[in-house]
C-alpha positions as CSV (number, residue, x, y, z in Angstrom):
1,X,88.1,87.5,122.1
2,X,91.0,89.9,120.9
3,X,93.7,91.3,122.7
4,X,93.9,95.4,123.0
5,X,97.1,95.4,121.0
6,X,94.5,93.6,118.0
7,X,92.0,95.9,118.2
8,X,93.9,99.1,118.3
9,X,95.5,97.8,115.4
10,X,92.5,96.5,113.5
11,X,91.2,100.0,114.4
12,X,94.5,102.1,113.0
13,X,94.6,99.8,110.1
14,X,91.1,100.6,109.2
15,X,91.3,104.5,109.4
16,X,95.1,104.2,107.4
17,X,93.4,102.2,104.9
18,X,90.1,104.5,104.4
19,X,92.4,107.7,104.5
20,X,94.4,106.3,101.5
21,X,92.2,105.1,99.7
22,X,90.2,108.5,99.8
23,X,93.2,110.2,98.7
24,X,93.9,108.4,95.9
25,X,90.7,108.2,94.7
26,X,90.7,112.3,94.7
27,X,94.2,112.1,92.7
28,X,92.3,110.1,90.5
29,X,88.9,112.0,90.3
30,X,89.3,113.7,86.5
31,X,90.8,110.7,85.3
32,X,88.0,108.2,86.5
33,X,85.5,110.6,85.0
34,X,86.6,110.5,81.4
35,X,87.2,106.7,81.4
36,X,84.0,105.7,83.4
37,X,81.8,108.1,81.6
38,X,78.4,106.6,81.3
39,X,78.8,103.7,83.3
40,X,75.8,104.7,85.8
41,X,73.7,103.7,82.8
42,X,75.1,99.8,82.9
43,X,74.6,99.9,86.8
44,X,70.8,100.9,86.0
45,X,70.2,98.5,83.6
46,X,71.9,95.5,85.7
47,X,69.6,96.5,88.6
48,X,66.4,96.7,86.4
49,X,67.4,93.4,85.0
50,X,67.6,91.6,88.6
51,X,64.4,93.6,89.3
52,X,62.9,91.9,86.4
53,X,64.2,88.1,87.1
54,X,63.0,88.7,90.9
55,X,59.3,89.4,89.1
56,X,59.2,86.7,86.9
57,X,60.4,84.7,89.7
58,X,57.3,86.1,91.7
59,X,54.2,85.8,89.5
60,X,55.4,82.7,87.8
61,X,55.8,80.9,91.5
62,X,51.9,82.0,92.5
């Protein structure tokens, strides 16, 4: 399906691109934290509020 010369590359791109981007994501650590802080609390309530759609769903189908 792919040549050797593709995967190697696919394989080097990948750990290049994972290395950068953990590295500037450290560099950017403090700064994320003051900007995002309190955005855990949005994530919760986005995920409670599929939760609740996928119940209403459920006991109003049966």
């Amino acid at each position: 399906m792919f040549s050797t010369g593709q995967l190697i590359f696919a394989i080097l791109f990948f750990v290049v691109f994972v290395v950068i981007v953990t590295l500037s994501y450290k560099k950017d650590k403090k700064l994320h934290r003051k900007n995002y802080k309190g955005v855990i609390w949005i994530l919760v309530s986005f995920i409670t509020f599929i939760i609740i759609l996928f119940l209403i769903k459920y006991f109003l189908k049966n």
